[in-house]
Structure formats: C-alpha cells, structure tokens
ZATORNU-281346 format. One record per residue (C-alpha): residue in one letter; y, z, x. Coordinates in pm, 1 decimal. Each point is the difference from the previous one (the first is absolute). Layout:
<residu: A | y: Y | z: Z | x: X> $
...
***
This chain:
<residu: X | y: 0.0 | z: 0.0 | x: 0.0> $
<residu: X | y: 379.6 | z: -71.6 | x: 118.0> $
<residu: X | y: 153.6 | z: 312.0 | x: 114.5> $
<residu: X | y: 296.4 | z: -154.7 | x: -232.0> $
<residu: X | y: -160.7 | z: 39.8 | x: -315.6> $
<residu: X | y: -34.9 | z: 327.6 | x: -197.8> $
<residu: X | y: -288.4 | z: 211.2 | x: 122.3> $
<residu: X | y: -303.3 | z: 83.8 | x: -223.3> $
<residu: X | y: 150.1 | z: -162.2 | x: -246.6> $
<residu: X | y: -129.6 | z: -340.7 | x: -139.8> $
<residu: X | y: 90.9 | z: -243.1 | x: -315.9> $
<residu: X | y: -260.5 | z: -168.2 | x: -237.5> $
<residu: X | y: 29.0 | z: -275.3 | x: -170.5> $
<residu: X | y: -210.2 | z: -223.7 | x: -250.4> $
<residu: X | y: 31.1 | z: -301.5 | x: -224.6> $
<residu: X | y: -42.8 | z: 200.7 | x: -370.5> $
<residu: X | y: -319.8 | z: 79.8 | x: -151.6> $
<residu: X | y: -163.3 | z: -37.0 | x: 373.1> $
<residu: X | y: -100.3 | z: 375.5 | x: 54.2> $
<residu: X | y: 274.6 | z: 94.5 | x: 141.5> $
<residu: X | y: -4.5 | z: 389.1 | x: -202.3> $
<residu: X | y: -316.0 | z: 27.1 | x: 91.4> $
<residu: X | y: 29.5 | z: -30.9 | x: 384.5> $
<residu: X | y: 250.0 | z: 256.9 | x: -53.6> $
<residu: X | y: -257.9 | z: 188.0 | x: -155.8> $
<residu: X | y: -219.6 | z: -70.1 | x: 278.6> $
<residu: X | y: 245.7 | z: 113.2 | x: 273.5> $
<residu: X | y: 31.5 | z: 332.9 | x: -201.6> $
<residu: X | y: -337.7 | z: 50.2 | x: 81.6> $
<residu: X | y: 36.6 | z: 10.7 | x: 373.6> $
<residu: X | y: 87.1 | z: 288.0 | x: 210.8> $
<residu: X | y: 381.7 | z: 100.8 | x: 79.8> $
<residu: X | y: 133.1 | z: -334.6 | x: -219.0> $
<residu: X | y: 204.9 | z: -14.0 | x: -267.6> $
<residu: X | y: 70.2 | z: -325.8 | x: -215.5> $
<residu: X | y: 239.7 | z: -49.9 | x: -284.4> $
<residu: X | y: -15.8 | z: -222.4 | x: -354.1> $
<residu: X | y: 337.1 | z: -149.8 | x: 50.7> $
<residu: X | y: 222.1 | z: 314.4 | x: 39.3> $
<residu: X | y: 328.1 | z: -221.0 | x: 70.3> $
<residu: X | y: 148.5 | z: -196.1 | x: -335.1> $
<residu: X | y: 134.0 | z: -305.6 | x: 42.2> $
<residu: X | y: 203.2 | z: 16.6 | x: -294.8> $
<residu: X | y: 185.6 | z: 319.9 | x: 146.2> $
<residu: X | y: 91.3 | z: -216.0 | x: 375.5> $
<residu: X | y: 345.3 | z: -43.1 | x: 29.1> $
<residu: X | y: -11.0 | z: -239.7 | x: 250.2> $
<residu: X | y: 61.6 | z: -389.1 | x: -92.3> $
<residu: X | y: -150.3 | z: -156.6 | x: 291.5> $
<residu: X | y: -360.7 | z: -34.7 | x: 201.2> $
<residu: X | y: 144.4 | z: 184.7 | x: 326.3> $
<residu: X | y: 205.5 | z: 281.5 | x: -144.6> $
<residu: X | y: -275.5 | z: 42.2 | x: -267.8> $
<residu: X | y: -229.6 | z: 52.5 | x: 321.9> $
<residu: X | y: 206.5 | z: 266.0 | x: 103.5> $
<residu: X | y: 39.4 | z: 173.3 | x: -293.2> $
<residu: X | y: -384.2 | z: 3.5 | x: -9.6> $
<residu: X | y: -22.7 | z: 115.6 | x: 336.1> $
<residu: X | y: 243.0 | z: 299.0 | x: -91.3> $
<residu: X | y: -227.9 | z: 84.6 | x: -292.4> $
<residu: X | y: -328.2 | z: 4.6 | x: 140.9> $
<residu: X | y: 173.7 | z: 243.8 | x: 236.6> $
<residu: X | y: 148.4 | z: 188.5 | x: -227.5> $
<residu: X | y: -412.0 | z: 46.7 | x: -211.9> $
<residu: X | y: -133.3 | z: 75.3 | x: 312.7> $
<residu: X | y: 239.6 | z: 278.5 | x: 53.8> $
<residu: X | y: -61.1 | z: 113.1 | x: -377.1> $
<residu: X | y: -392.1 | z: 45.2 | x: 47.3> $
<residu: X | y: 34.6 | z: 154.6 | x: 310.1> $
<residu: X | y: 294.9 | z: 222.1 | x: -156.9> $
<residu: X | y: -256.6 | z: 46.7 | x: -290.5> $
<residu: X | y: 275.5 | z: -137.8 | x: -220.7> $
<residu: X | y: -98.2 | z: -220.3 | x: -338.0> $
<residu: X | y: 39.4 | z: -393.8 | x: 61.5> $
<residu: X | y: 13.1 | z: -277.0 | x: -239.7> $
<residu: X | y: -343.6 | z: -170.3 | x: -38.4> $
<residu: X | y: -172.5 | z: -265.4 | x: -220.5> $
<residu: X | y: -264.7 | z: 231.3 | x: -132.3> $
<residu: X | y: 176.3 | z: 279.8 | x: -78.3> $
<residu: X | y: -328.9 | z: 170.2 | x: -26.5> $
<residu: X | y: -89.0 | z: -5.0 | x: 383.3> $
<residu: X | y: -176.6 | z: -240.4 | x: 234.7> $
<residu: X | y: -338.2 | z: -7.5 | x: -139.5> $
<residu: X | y: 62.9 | z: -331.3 | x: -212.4> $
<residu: X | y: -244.6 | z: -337.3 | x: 98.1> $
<residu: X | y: 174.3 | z: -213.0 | x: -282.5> $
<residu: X | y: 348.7 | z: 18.3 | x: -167.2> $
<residu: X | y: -152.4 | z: -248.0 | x: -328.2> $
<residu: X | y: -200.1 | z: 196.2 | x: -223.7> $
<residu: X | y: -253.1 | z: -114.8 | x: -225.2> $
<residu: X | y: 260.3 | z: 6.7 | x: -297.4> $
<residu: X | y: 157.5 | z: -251.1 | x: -160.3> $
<residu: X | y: 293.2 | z: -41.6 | x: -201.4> $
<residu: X | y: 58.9 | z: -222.6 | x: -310.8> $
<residu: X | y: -53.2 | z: -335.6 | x: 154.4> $
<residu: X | y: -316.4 | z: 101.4 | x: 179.9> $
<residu: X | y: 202.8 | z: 59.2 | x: 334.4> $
<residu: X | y: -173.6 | z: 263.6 | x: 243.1> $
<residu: X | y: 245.2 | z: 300.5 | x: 22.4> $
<residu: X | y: 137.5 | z: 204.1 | x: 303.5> $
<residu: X | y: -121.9 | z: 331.0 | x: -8.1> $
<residu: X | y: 230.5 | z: 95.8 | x: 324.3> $
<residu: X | y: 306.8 | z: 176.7 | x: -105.8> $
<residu: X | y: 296.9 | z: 68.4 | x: 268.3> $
<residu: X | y: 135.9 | z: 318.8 | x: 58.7> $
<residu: X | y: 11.2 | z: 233.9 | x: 232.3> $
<residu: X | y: -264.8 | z: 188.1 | x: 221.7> $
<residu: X | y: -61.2 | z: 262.6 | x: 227.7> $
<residu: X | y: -288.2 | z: -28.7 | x: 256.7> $
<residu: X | y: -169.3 | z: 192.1 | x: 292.1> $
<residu: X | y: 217.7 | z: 11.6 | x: 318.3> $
<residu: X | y: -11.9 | z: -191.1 | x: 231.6> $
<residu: X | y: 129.7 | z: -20.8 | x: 383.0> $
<residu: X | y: 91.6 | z: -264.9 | x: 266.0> $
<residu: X | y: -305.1 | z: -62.2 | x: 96.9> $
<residu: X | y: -148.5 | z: -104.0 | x: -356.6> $
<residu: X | y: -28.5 | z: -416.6 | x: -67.2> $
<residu: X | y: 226.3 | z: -100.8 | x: -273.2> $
<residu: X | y: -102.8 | z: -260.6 | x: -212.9> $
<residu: X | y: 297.0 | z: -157.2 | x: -230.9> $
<residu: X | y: -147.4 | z: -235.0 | x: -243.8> $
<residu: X | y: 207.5 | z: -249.3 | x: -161.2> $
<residu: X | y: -53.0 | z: -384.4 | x: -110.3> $
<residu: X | y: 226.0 | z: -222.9 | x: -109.4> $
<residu: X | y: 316.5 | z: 172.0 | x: 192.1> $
<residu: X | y: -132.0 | z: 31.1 | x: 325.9> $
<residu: X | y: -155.9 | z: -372.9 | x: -49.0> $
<residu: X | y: 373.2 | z: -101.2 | x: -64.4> $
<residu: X | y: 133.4 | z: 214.9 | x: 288.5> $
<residu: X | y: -292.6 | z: -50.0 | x: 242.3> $
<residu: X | y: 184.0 | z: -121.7 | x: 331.1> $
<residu: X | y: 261.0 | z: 227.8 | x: 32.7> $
<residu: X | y: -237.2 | z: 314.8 | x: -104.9> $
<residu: X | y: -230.5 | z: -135.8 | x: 255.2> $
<residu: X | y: 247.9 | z: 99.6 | x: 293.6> $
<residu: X | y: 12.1 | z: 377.0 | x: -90.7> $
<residu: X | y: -359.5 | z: 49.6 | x: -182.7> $
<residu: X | y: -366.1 | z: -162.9 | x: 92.8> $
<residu: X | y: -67.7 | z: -174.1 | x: -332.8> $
<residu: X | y: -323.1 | z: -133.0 | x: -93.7> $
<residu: X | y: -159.9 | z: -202.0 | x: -338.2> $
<residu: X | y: -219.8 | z: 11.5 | x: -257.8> $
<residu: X | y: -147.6 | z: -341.0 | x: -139.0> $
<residu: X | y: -203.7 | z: -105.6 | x: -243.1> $
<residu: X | y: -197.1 | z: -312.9 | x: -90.9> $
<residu: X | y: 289.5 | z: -211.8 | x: -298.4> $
<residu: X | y: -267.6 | z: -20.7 | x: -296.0> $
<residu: X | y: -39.4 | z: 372.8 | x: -16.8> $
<residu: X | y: 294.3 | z: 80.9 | x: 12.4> $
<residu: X | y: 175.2 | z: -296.0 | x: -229.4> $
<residu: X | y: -269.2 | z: 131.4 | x: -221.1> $
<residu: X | y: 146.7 | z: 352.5 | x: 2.1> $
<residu: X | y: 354.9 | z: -87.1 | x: -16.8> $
<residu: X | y: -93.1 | z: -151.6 | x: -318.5> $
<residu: X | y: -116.6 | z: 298.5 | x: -185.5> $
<residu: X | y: 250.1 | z: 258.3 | x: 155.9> $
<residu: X | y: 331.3 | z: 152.5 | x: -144.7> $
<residu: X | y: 241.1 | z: -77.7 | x: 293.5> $
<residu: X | y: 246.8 | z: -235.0 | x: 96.2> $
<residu: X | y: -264.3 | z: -258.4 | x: 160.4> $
<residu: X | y: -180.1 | z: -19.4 | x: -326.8> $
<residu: X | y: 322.7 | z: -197.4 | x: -54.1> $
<residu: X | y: 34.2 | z: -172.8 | x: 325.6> $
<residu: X | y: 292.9 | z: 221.9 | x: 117.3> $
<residu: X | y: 30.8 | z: 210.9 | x: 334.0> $
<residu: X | y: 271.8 | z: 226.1 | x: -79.2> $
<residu: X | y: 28.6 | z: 154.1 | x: 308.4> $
<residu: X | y: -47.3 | z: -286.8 | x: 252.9> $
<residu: X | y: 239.9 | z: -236.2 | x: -232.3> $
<residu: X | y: 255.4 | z: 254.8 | x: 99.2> $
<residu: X | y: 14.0 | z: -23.7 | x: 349.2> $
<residu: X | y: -161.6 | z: -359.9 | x: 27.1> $
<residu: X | y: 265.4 | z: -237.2 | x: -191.5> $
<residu: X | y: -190.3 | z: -315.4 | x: 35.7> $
<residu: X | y: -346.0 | z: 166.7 | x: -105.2> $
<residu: X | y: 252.5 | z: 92.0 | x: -393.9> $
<residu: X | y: 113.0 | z: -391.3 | x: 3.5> $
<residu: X | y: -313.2 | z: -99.8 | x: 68.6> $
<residu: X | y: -168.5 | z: 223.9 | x: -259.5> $
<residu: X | y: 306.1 | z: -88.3 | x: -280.1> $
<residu: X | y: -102.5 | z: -407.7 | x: 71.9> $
<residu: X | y: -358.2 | z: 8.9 | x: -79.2> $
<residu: X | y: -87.5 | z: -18.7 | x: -357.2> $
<residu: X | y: -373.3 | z: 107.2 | x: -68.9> $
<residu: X | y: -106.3 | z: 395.2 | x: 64.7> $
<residu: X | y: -297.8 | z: -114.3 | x: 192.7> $
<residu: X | y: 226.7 | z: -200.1 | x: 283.4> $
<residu: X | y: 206.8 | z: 291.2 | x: 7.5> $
<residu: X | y: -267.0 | z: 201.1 | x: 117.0> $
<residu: X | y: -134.8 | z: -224.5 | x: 255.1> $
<residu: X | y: 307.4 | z: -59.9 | x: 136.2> $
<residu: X | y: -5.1 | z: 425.0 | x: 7.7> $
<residu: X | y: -306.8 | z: -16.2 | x: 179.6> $
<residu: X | y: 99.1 | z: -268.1 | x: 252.7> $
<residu: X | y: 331.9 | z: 193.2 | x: 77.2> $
<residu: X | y: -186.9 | z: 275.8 | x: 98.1> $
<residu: X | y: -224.7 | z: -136.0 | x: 249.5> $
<residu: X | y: 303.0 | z: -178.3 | x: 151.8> $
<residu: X | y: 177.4 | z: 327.5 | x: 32.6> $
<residu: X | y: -283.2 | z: 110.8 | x: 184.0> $
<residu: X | y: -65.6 | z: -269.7 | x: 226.1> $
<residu: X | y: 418.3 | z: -17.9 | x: 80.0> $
<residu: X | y: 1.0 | z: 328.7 | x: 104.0> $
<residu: X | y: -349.1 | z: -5.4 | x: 173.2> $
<residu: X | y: -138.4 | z: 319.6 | x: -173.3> $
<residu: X | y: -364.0 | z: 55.3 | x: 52.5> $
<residu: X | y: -187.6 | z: -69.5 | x: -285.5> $
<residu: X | y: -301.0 | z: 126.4 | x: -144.2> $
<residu: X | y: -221.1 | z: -136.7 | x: -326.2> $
<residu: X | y: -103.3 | z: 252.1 | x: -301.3> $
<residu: X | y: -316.1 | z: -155.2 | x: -11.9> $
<residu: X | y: -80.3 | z: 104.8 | x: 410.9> $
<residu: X | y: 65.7 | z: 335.7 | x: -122.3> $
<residu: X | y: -199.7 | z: 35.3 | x: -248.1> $
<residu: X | y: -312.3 | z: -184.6 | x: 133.1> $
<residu: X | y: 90.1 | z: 184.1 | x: 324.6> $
<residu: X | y: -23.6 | z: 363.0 | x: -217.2> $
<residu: X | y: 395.8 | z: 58.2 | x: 140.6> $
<residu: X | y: -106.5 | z: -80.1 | x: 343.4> $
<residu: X | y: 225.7 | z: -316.2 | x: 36.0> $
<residu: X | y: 290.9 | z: 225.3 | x: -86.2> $
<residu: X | y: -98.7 | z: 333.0 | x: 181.4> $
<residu: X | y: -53.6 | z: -217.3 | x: 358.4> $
<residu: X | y: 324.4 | z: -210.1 | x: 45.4> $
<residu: X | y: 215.7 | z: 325.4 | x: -84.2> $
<residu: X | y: -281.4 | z: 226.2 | x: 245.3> $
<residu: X | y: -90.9 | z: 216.0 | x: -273.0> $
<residu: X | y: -323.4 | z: 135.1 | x: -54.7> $
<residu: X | y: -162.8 | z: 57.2 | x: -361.7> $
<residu: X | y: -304.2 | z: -102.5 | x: -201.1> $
<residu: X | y: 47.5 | z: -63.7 | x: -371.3> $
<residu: X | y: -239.8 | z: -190.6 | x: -239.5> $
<residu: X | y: 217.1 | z: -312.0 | x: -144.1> $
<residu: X | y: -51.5 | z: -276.8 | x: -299.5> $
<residu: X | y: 150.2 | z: -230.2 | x: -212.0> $
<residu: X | y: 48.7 | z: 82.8 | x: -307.2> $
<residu: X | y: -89.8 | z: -271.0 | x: -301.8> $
<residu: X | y: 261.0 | z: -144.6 | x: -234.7> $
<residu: X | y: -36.8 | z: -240.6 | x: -289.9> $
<residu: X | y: 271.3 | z: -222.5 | x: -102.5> $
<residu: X | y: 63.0 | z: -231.5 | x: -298.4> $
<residu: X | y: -62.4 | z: -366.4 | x: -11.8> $
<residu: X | y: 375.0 | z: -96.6 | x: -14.9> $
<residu: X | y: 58.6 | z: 203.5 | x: 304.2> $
<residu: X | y: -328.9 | z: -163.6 | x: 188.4> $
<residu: X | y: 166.6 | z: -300.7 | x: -130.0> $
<residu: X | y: 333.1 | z: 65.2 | x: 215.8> $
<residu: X | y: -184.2 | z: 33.1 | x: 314.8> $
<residu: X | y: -236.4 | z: -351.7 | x: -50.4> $
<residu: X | y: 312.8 | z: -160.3 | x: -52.6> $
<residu: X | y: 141.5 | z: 67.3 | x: 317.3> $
<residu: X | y: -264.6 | z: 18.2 | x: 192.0> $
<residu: X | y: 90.9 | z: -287.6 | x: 266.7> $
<residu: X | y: 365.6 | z: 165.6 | x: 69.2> $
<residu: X | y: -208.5 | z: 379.5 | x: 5.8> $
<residu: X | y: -230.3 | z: -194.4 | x: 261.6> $
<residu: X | y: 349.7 | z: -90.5 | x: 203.0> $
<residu: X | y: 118.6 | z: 364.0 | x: 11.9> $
<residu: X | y: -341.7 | z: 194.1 | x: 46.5> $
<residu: X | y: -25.8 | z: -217.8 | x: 346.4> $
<residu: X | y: 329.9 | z: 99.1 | x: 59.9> $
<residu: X | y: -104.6 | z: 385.4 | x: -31.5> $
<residu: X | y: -330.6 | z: -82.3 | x: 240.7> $
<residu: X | y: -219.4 | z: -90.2 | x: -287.3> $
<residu: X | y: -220.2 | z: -319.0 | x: -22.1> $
<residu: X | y: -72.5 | z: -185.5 | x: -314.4> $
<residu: X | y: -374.8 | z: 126.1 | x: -7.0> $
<residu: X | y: 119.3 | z: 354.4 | x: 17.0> $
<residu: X | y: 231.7 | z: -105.7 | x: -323.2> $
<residu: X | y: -285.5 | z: -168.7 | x: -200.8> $
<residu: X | y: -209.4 | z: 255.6 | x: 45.1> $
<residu: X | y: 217.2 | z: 227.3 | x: -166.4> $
<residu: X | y: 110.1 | z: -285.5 | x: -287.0> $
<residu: X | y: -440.7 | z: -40.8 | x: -54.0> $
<residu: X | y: -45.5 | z: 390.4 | x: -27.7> $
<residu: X | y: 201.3 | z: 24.5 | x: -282.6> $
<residu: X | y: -163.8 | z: -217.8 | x: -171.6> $
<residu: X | y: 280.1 | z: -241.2 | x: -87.0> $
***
C-alpha cells in the first residue's frame, strides 16, 4: 500500500445487486475489521464536483473512524448493525417490486482502534468518484456476471429498477445526459452496467467477480485483501416472470457486448440465459 493513502482503511465498491452487502458481511466476520453498509449519504455531500467531493469523503471517513474509536454513534445504512447480507427483502410492494428492508439511521458499534481495517462500502458514488478517491484510499470492486444482475434490477424497488443512478448522475454529468437520451428502461440499465465497468477499468481498481466468491466459499475475497476466514457460501434461487425473461432475450447480443467488457465470455452468459429456462 502507498504510504500516501489512509492506513487500514479501504473503500468497496460494486456494480448494484453484485454482493456487494454481503462482502461487507463477510469482512465483519474476520478478526480486528470493521466494514460499513454505506455510512456516507450522497444526498447530504455538499460538494458539486468529483475532486472536492473526494475530499469531503476523505474528511468523513476520518471523521467515522474517529467516532468508533471514540465509541460515538455514526450514520449507517442498516441502522440495525453490520450483520446484514442483503438490503432487498423478500417483500414486495404493490407492483410486485422486491422491497428494501435496510433502513438508515444511526448506530453505535464496538470500538475500535488504529490498528482495526476499515471497510467503507459504497456503489454508485465511489464508482462516480473512483480516480480521485483512489489517491487517498486503496479501492477495490465487486462484479457480477450482466444477466443476474439485469435480472435483479428488474424486480427491485430502487432507482435502477428505473434505469437511474442517482448518485453517480450527480457527480458524472455525461453519465445524466446520457441516461435522459435513451428511451427504453432496459438500455438504461445496460448503459448503467457498462458505466460501471468503465469506471473501474479508468481508474484501474482491482476487480473481483461474485460468482469467484461464492464458488470459492469467500476465498476469492478473503486472499486479495490477506484475510483469513472460512464461511460456507451459495447462490440463492430466484424466479422471475416471463415479461421480465423477455427483457433480457431481447437484448441479449448488446448484454453479450458488456459482459466481455466485465471479463465474461458469451458461454459464461448462455449458460446463465439456459438455466433459467428461458
């Protein structure tokens, strides 16, 4: 690590829907680390552009590691602790939509001291803000295979269900225009996808794929960061409607496109089409 960059202390990031809460979950069950659900809001940033929004970052992650170690309450994404593996419950609301069942708030956890590894989980806004987070923090990412999670972006209650990206619209201009141009949901949303593998690749963040974690039972996690647990791992089943099967079918030559551009070939991608059944 760069004696430059914040010590101990490391940012995760994820394309949506990629198990990104559930490395955190994963981290929490290694020795002397800590890792947060997306303690900082991007709604609350002052900050108007990708450099001083990087520094304002910066100045909060110091300030929560200061809180734990002061014992002091932080903001969190769970306000009921670390323990959560998925922020989508199994509930739905009128229009069939799976439901969050993490509620914000605030949160007081064990303390912690210098010497503990600091995990700050957050998607879309460190995405948008990669490169200039990248010269204070070691970042690395979460992918996952683009029919899996298409799928789940169609069946969730959150802004990608949609295809919007609140928080990396804000501080990526071109990413809003773009978004604002395109007229179906399902371009939207692989044009979501796409911008978050580019973000990756620009700012040459490690990478690793949901589906090496799981087969490796957390190992493919636990080794790059040199953390050592064991933890049994699998993936759970989902059934979708026809319409939504529909969506992917339809698009499956430009979902081709962007899973190579992630590090996924095309027999990786039919596999998962044929195992649904389609």
């Amino acid at each position: 690590m760069s004696t430059s960059k914040q010590p101990n202390t490391k940012l995760l990031t994820g394309i949506p829907r990629s198990g990104t809460t559930l490395c955190c979950k994963l981290l929490n069950q290694c020795g002397n680390t800590l890792a947060l659900h997306e303690p900082i809001n991007p709604q609350k940033l002052t900050s108007v552009t990708p450099v001083t929004a990087a520094s304002e970052i910066k100045s909060q992650i110091q300030q929560i590691r200061h809180s734990l170690m002061s014992n002091q309450a932080i903001e969190h994404g769970d306000k009921a602790g670390v323990d959560l593996d998925n922020p989508i419950g199994l509930g739905t609301n009128e229009t069939g939509l799976r439901l969050q069942k993490a509620t914000r708030g605030l949160v007081t956890l064990p303390t912690i001291d210098n010497t503990t590894g600091l995990y700050i989980k957050q998607n879309a806004l460190f995405a948008a803000l990669a490169e200039p987070l990248t010269a204070n923090f070691d970042m690395f990412a979460i992918i996952r295979n683009p029919v899996d999670v298409l799928l789940s972006w169609m069946t969730v209650d959150l802004p990608v269900n949609k295809g919007r990206l609140p928080a990396g619209e804000k501080f990526d201009k071109r990413l809003a225009e773009l978004l604002r141009k395109v007229p179906s949901v399902i371009e939207r949303q692989i044009t979501i996808y796409s911008w978050f593998v580019s973000r990756y690749q620009s700012a040459d963040l490690t990478t690793i794929r949901y589906e090496d974690i799981i087969q490796s039972q957390g190992q493919a996690l636990y080794g790059p960061l040199g953390l050592n647990n064991t933890t049994e791992l699998s993936i759970p089943q989902r059934t979708f409607s026809r319409e939504v099967l529909q969506s992917i079918t339809s698009q499956l030559m430009r979902i081709k496109v962007i899973g190579n551009q992630a590090g996924y070939d095309d027999e990786f991608m039919m596999e998962r089409v044929e195992s649904l059944s389609l």
